[in-house]
gemmi code that builds the backbone of each chain (N, CA, C; Angstrom):
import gemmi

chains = {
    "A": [
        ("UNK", (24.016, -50.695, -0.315), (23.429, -50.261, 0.949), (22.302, -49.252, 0.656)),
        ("UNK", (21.133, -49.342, 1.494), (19.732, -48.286, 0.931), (20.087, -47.112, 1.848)),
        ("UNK", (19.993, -46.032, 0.965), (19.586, -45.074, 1.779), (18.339, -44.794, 2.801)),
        ("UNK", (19.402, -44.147, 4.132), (18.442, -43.936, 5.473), (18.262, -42.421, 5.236)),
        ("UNK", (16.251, -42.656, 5.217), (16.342, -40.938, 5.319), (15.531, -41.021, 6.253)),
        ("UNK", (15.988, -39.959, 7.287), (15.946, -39.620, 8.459), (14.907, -38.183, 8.601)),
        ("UNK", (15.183, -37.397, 7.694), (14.053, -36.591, 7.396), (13.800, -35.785, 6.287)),
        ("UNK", (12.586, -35.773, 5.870), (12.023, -35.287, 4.897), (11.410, -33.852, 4.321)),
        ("UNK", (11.817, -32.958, 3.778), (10.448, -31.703, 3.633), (10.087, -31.344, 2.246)),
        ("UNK", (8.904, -31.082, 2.428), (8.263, -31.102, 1.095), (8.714, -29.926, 0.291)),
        ("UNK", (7.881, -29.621, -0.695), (8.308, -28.141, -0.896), (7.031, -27.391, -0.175)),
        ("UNK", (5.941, -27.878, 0.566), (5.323, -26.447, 1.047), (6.380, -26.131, 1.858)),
        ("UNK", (6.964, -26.950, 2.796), (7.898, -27.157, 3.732), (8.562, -25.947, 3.201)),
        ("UNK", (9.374, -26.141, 2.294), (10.726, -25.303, 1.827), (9.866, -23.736, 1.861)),
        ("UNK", (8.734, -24.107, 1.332), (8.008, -22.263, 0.872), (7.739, -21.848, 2.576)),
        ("UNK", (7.238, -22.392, 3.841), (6.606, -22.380, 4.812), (7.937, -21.894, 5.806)),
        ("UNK", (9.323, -22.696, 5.365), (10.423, -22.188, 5.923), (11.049, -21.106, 5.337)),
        ("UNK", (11.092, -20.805, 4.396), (11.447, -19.137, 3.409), (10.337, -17.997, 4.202)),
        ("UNK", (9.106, -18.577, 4.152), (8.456, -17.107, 4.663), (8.368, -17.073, 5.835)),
        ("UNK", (8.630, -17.840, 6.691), (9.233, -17.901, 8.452), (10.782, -17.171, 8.668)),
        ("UNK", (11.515, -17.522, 7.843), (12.944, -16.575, 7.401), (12.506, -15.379, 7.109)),
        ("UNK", (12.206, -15.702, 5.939), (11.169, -14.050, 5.543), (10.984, -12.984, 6.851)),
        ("UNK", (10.105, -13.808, 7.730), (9.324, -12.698, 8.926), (10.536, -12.216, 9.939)),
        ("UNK", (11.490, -12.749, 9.303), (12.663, -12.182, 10.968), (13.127, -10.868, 10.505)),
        ("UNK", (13.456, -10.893, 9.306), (14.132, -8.998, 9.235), (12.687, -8.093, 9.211)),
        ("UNK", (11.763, -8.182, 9.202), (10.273, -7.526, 9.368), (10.599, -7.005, 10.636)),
        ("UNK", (10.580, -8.534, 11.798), (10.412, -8.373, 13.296), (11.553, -7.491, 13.796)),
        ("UNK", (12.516, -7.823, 12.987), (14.112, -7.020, 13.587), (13.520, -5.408, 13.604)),
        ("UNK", (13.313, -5.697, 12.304), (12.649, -4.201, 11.741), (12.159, -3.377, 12.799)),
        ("UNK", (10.739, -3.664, 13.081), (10.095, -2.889, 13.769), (10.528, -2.788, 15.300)),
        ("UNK", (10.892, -4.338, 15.894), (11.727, -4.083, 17.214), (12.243, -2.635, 16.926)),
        ("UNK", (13.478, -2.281, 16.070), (14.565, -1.123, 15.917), (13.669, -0.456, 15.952)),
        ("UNK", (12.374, 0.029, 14.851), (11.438, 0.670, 15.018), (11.108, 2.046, 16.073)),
        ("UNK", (10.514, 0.670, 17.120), (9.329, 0.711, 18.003), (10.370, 1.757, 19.201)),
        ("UNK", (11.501, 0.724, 19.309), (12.497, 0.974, 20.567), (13.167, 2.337, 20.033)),
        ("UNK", (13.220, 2.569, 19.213), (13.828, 3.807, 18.861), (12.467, 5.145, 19.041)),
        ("UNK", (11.566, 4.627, 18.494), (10.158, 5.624, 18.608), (10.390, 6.014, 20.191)),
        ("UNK", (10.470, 4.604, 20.895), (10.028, 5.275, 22.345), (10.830, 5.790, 23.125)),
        ("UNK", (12.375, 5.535, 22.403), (13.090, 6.096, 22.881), (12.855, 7.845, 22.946)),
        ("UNK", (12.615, 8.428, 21.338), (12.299, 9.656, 20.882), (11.547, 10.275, 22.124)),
        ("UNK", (9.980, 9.529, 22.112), (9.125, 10.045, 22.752), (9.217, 10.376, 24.506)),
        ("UNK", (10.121, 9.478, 24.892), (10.809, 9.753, 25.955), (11.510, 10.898, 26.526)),
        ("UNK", (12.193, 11.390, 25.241), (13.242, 12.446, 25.364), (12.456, 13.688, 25.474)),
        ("UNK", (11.236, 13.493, 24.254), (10.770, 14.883, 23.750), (9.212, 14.340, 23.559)),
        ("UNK", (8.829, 14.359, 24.547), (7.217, 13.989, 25.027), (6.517, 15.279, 24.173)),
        ("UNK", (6.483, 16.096, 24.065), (5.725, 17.181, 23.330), (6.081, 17.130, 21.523)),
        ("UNK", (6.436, 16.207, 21.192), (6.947, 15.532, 19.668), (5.933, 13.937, 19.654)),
        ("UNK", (5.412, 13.576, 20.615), (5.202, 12.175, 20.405), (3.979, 11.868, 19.593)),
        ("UNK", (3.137, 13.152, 19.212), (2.241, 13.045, 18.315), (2.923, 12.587, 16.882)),
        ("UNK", (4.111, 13.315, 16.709), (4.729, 12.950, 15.635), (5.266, 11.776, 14.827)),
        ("UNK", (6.339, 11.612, 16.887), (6.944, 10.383, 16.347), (5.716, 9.304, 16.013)),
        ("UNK", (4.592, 9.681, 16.950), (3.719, 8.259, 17.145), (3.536, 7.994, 15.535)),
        ("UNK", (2.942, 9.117, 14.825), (2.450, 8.668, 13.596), (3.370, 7.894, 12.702)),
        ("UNK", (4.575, 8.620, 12.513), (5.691, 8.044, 12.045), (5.881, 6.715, 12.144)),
        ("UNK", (5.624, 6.382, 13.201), (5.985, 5.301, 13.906), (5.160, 4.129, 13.217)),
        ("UNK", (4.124, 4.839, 13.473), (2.944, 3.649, 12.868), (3.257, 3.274, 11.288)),
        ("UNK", (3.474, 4.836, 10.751), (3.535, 4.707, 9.023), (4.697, 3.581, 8.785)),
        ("UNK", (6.039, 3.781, 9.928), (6.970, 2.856, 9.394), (7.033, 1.288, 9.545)),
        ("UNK", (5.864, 1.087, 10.509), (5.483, -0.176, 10.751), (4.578, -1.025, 9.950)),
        ("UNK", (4.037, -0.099, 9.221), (2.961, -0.477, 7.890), (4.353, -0.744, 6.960)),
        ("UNK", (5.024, 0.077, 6.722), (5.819, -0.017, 5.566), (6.553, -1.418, 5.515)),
        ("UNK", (7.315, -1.353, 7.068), (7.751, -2.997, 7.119), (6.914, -3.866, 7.066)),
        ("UNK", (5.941, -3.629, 7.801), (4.826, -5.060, 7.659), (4.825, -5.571, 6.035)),
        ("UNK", (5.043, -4.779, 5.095), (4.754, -4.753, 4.105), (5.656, -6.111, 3.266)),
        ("UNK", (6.856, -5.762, 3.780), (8.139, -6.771, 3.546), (7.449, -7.961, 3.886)),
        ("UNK", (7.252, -8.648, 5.025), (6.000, -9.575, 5.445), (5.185, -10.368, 4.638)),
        ("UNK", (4.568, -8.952, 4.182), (3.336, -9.499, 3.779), (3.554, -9.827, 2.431)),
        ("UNK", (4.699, -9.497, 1.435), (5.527, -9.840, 0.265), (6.140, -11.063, 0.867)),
        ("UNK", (6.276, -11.746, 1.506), (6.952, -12.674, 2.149), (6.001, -13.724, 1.718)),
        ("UNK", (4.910, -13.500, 2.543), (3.593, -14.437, 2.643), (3.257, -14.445, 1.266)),
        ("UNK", (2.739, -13.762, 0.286), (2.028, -13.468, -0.925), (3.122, -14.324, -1.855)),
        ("UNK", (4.215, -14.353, -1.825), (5.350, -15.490, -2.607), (4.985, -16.524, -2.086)),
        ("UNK", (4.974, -16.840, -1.172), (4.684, -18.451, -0.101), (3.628, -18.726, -0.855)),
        ("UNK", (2.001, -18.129, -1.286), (1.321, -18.506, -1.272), (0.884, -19.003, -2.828)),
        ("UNK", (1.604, -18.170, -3.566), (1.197, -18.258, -4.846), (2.270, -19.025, -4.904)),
        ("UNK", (3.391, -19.812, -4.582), (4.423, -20.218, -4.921), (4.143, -21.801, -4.383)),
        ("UNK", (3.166, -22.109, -3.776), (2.252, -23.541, -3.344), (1.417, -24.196, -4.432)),
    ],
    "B": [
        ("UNK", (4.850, 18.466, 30.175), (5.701, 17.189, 29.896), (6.940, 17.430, 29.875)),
        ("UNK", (7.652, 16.607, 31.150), (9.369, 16.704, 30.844), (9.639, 15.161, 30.481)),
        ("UNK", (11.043, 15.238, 30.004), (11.609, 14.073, 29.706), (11.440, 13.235, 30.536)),
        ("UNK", (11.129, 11.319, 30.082), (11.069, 10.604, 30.943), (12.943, 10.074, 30.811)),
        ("UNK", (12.982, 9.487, 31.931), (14.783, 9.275, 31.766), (14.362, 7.609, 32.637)),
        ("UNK", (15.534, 6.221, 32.215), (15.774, 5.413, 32.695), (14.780, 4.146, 32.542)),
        ("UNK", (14.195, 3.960, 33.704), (13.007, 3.117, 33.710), (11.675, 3.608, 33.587)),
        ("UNK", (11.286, 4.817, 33.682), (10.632, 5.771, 33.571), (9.939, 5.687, 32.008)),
        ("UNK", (10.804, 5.455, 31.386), (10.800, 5.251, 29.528), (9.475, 4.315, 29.522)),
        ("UNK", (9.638, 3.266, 30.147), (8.899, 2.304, 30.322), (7.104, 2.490, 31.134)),
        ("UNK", (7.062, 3.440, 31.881), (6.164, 3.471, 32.534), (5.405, 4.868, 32.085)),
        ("UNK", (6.265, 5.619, 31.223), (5.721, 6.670, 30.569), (4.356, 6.420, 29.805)),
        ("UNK", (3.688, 7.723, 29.356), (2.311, 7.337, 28.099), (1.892, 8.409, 28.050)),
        ("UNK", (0.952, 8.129, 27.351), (0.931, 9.238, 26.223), (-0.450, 9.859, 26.240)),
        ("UNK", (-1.361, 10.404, 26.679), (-2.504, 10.567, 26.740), (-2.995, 11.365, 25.797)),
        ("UNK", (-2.418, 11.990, 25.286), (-2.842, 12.871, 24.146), (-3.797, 11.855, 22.729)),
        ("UNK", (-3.875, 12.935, 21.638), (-4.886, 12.256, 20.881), (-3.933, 11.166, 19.946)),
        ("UNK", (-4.721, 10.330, 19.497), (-4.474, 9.025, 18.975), (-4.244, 9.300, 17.553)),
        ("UNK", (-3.108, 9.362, 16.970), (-2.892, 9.819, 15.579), (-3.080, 8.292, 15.013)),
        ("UNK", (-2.488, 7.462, 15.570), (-2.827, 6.331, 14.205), (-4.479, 5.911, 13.915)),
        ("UNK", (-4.989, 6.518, 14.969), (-6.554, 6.231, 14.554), (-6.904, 7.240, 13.330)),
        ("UNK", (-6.202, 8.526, 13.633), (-6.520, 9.320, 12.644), (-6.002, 9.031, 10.614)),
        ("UNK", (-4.578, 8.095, 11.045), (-4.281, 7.899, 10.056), (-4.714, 6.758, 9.191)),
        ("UNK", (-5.364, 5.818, 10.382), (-6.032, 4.271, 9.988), (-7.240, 5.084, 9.228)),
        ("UNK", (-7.787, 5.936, 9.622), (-9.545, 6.474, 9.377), (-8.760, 7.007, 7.846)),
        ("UNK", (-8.056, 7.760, 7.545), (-8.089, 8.232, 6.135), (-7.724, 7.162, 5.039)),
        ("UNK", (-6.613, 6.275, 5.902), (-6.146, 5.318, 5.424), (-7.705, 4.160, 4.734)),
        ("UNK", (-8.620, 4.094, 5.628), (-10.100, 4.247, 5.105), (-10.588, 4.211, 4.181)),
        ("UNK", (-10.785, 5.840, 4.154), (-11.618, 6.292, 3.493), (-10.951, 6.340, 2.284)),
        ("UNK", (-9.576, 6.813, 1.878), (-8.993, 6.355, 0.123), (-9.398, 5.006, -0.038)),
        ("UNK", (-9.209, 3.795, 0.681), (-9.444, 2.467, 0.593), (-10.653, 2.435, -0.321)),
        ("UNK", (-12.133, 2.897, 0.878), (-13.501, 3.019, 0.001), (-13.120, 3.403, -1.253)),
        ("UNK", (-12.723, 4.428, -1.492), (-12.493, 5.453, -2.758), (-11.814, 4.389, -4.082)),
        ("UNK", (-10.738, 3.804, -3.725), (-10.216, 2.749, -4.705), (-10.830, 1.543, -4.996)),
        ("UNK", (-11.382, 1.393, -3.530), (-12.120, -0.167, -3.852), (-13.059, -0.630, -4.973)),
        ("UNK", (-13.693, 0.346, -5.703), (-14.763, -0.085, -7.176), (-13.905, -0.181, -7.950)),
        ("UNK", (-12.731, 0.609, -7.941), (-11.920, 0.563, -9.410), (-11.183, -1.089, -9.262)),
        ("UNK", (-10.660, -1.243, -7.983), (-10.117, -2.575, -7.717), (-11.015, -3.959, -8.121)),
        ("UNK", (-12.419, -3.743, -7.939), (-13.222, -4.597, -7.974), (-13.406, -4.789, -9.399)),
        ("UNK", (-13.690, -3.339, -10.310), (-14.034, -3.334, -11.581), (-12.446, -4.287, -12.086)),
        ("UNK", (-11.353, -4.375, -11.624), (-10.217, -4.743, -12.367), (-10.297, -5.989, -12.149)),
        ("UNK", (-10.431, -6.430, -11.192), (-10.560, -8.370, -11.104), (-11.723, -8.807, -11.105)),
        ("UNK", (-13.065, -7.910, -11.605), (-14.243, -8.670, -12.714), (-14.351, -8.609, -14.000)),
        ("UNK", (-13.424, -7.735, -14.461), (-12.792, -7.357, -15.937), (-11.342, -9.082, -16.155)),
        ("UNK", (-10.494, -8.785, -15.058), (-9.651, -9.929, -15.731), (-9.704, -11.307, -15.043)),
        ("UNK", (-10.460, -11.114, -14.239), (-10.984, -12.864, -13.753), (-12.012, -12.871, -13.412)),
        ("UNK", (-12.923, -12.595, -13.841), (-14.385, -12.661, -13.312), (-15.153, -12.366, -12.361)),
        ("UNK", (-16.126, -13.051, -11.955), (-16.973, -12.644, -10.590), (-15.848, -12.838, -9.339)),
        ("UNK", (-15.374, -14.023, -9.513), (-14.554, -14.772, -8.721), (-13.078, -13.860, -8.158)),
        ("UNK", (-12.842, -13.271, -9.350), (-11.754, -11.937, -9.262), (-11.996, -10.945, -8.490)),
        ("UNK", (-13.001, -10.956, -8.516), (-13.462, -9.754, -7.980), (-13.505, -9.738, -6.316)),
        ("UNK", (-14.375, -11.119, -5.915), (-14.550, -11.399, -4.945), (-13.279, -11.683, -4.123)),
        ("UNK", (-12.589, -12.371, -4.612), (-11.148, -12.319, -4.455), (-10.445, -11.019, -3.758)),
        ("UNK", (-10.798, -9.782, -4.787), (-9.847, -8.781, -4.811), (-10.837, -7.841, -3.771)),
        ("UNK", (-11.880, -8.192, -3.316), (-12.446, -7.444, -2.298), (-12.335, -8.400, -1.181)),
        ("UNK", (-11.927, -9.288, -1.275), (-11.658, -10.271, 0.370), (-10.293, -9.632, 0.568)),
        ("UNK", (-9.294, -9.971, -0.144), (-8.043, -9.074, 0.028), (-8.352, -7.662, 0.773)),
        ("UNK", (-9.035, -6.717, 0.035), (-8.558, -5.568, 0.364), (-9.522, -5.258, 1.283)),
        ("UNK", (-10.187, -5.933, 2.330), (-10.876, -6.053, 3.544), (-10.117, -6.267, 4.072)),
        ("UNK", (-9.063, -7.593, 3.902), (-8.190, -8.012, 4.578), (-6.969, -6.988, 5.838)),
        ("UNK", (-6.844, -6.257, 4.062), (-5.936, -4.884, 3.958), (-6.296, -3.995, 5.518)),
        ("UNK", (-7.414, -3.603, 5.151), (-8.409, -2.438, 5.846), (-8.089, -2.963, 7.273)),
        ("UNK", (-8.702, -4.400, 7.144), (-9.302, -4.408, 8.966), (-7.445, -4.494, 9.717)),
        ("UNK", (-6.831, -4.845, 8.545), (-5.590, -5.137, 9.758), (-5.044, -3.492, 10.021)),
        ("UNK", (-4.835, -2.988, 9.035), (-4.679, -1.089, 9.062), (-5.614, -0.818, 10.416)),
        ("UNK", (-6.477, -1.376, 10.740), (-7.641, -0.766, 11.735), (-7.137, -1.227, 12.814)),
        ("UNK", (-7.162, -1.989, 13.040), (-6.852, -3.385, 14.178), (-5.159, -2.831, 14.906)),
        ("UNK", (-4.205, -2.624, 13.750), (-2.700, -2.335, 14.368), (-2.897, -0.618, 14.943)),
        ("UNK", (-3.299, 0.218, 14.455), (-3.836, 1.554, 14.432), (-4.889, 1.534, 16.200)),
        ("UNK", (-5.816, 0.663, 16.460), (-6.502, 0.732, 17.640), (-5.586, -0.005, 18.988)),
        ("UNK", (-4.950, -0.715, 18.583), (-4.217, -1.698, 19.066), (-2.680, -0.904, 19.841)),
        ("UNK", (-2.363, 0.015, 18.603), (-0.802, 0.837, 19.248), (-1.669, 1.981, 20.149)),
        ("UNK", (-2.801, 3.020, 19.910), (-3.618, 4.066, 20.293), (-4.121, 3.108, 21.879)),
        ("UNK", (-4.462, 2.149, 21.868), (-4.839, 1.494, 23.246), (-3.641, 1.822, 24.245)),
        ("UNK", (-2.598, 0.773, 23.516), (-0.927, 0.251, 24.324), (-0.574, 1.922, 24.864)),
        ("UNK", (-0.428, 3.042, 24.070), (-0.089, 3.904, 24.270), (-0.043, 4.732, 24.719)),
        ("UNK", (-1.597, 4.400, 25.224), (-2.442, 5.554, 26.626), (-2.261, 4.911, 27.921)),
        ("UNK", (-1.180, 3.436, 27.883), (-1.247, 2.642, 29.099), (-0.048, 2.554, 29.310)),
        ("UNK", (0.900, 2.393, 28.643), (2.748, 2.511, 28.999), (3.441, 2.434, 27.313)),
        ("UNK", (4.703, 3.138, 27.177), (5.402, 2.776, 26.361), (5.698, 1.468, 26.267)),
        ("UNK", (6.134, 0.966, 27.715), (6.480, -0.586, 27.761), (5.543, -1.416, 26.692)),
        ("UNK", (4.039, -0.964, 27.214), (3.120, -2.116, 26.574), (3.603, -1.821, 24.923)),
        ("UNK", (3.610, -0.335, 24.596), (3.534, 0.111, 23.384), (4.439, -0.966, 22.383)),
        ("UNK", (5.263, -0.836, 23.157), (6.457, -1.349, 22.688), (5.730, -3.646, 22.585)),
        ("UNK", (5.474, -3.713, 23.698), (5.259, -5.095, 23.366), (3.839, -5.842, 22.140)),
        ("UNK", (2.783, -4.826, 22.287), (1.989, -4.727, 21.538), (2.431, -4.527, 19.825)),
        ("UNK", (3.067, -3.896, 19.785), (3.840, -3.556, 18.462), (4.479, -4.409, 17.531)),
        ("UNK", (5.487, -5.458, 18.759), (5.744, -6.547, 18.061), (5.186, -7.562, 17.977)),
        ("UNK", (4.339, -7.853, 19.413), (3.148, -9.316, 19.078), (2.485, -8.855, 18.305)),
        ("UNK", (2.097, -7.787, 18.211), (0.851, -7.514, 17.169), (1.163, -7.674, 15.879)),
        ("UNK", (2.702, -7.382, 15.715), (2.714, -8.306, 13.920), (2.874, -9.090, 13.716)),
        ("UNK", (3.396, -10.024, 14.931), (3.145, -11.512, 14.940), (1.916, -11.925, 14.807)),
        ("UNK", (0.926, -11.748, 15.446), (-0.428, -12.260, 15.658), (-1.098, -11.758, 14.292)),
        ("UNK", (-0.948, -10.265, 13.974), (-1.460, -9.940, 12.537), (-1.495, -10.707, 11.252)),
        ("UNK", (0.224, -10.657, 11.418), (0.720, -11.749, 10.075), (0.088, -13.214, 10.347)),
        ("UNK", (-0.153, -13.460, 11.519), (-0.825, -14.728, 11.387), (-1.644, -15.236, 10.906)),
        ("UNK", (-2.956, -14.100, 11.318), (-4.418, -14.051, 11.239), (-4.367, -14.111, 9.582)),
        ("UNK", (-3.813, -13.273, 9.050), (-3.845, -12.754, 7.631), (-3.666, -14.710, 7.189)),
        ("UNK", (-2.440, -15.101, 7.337), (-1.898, -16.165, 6.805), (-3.473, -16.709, 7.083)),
        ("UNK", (-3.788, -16.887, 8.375), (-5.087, -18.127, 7.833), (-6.130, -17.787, 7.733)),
        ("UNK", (-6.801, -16.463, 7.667), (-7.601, -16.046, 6.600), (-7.262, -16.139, 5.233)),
        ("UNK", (-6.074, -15.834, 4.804), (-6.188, -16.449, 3.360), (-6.034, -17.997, 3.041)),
        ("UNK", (-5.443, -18.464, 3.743), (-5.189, -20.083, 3.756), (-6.694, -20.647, 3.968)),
        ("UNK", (-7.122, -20.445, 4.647), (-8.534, -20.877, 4.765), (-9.716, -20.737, 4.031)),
        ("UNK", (-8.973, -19.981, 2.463), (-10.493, -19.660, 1.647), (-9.799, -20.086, 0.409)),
        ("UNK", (-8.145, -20.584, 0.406), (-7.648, -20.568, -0.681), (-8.227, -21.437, -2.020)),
        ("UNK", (-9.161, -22.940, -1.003), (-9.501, -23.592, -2.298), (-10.685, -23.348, -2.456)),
        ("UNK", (-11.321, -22.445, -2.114), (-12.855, -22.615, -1.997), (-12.657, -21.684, -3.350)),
        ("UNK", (-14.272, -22.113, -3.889), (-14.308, -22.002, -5.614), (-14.301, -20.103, -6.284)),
        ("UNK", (-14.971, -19.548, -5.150), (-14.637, -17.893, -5.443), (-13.439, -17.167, -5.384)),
        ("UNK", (-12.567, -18.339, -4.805), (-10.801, -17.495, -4.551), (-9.991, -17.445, -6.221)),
        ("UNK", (-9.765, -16.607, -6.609), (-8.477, -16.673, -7.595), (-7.567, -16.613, -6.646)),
        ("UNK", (-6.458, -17.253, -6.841), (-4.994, -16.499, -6.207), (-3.808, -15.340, -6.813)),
        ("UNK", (-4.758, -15.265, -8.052), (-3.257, -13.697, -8.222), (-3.699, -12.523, -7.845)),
        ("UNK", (-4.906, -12.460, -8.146), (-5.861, -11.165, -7.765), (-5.909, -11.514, -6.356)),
        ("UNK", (-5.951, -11.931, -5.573), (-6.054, -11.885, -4.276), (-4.310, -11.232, -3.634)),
        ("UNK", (-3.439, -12.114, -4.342), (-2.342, -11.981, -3.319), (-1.610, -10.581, -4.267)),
        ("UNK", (-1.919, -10.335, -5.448), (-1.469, -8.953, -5.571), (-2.536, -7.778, -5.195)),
        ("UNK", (-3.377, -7.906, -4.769), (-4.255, -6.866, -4.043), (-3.942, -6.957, -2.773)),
        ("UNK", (-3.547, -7.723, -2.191), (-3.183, -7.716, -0.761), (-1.970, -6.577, -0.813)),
        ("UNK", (-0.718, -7.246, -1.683), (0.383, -6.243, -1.585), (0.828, -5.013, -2.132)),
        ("UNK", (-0.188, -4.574, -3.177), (-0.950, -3.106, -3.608), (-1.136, -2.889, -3.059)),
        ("UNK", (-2.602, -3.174, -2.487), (-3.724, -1.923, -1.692), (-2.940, -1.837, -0.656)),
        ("UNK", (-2.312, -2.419, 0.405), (-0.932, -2.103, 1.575), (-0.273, -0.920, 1.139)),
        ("UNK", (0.083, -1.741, 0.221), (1.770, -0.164, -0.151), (1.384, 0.841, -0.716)),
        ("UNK", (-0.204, 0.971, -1.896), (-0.447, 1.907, -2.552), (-1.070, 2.590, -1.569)),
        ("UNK", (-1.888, 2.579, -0.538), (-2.672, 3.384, 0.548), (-1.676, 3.879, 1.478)),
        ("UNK", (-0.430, 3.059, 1.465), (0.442, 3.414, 2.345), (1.208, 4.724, 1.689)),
        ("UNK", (1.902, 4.454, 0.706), (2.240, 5.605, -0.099), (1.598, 6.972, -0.579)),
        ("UNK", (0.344, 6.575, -0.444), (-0.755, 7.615, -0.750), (-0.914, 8.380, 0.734)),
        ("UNK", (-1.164, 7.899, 1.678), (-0.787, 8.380, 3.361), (0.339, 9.471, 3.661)),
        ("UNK", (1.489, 8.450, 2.999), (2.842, 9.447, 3.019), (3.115, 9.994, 2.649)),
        ("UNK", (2.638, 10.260, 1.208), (2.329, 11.666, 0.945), (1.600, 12.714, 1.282)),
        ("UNK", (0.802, 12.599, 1.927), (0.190, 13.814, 2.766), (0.594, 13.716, 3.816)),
        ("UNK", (0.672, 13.004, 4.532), (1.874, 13.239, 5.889), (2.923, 13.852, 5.929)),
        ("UNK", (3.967, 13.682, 4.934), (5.428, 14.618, 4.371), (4.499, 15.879, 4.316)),
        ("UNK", (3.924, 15.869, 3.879), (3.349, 17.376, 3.156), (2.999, 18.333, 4.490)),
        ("UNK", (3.084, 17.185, 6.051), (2.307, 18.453, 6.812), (3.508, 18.282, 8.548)),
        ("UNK", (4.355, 18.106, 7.708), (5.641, 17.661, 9.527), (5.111, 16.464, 10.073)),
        ("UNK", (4.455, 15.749, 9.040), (4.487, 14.132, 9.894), (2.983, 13.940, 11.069)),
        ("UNK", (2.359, 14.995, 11.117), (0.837, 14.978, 11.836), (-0.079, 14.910, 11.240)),
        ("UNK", (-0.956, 13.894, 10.671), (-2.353, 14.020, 9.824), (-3.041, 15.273, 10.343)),
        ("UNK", (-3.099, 15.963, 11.788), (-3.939, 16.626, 12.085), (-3.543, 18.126, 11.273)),
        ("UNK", (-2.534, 18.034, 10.775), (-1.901, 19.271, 10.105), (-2.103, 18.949, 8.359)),
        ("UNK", (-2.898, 18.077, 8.244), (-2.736, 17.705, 6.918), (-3.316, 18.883, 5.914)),
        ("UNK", (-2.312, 19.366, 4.850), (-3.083, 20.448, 4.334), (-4.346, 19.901, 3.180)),
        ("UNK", (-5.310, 21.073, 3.218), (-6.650, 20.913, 2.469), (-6.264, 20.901, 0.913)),
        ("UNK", (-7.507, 20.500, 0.671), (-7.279, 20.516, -1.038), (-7.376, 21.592, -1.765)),
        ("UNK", (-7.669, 22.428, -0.918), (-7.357, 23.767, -1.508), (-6.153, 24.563, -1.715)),
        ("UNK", (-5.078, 24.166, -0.398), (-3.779, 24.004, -0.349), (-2.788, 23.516, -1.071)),
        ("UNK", (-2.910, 22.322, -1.051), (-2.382, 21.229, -1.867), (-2.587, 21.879, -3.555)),
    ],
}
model = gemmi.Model(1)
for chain_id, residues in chains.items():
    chain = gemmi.Chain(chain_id)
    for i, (resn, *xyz) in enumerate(residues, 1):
        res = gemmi.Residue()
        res.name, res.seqid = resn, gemmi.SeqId(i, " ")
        for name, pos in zip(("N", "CA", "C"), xyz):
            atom = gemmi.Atom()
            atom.name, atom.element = name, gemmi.Element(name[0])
            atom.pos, atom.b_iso = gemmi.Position(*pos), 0.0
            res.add_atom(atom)
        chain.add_residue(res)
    model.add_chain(chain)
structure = gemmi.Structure()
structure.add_model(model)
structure.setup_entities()
């Protein structure tokens, strides 16, 4: 009996689905982030210069995870 | 300014001055500062092509540092809410752009790909790290950042 294949993925496929996996603990990331920043700034509005920066620095930092995500994907094609 | 409480969280903002612009702008200007040595390193180990490479990257670097930095400083003078939604589309849409700006030059004949995709994830973390250290150094406000005379 021949095998039925029903569906196929390549390996960009496999690299294209790793760095789509990849991007979800990034996004989790900064969601927790963001929602926690504004939570801060909420509480203690005369701090939000602070948190803001913070905020930003820690969003670079995760992006970063990301962008190590992508940079494997790409060299890994 | 008193506490915002409830739904309030949401409709709150921030009018004061825009620190991530301040931190995107230094974030900058070290960039300029590294960028010849970066360039001199991928025309030293891959050629013209290295080079070009390793300065498309670390443009790359720059404009998105600029772009997330104007982008949260906008959201932020208009609601937390937005702040908050801007924050996460914006690394959606970021990471995108990035993906097909580099995808889109990958075969063309001036791209190397190691010098490109390890300058991408250097110049990020090394400017980033270089940031955070003078930020620690001043309670977390660039505007407090101490001088070099200090330091």
């Amino acid at each position: 009996m021949s095998a039925l294949v029903l569906a196929e993925i390549s390996d960009k496929g496999i690299a294209a689905l790793t760095y789509g996996l990849g991007a979800i603990g990034p996004g989790i990331g900064i969601g927790y982030l963001v929602g926690q920043s504004v939570q801060a700034m909420a509480r203690q509005p005369e701090a939000a210069g602070m948190v803001r920066t913070t905020m930003f620095l820690g969003i670079a930092f995760v992006e970063a995870l990301a962008l190590i995500g992508f940079v494997v994907f790409f060299l890994g094609q | 300014m008193t506490a915002a409480t409830g739904a309030e969280v949401f409709v709150a903002r921030d009018l004061g001055p825009a620190p991530e612009r301040q931190v995107a702008k230094d974030i900058l200007k070290r960039g300029a500062l590294v960028l010849p040595v970066a360039l001199l390193v991928g025309l030293l180990g891959w050629g013209p092509s290295g080079a070009a490479s390793v300065g498309y990257a670390a443009a790359l670097v720059l404009a998105n540092f600029w772009v997330a930095a104007r982008l949260l400083g906008w959201a932020a003078r208009i609601s937390y809410g937005l702040l908050m939604g801007v924050a996460l589309f914006g690394f959606l849409v970021r990471m995108a752009l990035i993906a097909v700006a580099v995808l889109a030059v990958k075969d063309q004949a001036w791209v190397e790909p190691v010098p490109l995709a390890v300058t991408l994830v250097v110049t990020h973390l090394g400017l980033l790290f270089w940031e955070t250290r003078f930020v620690s150094a001043s309670l977390a406000f660039p505007g407090l950042k101490p001088s070099l005379q200090e330091s």
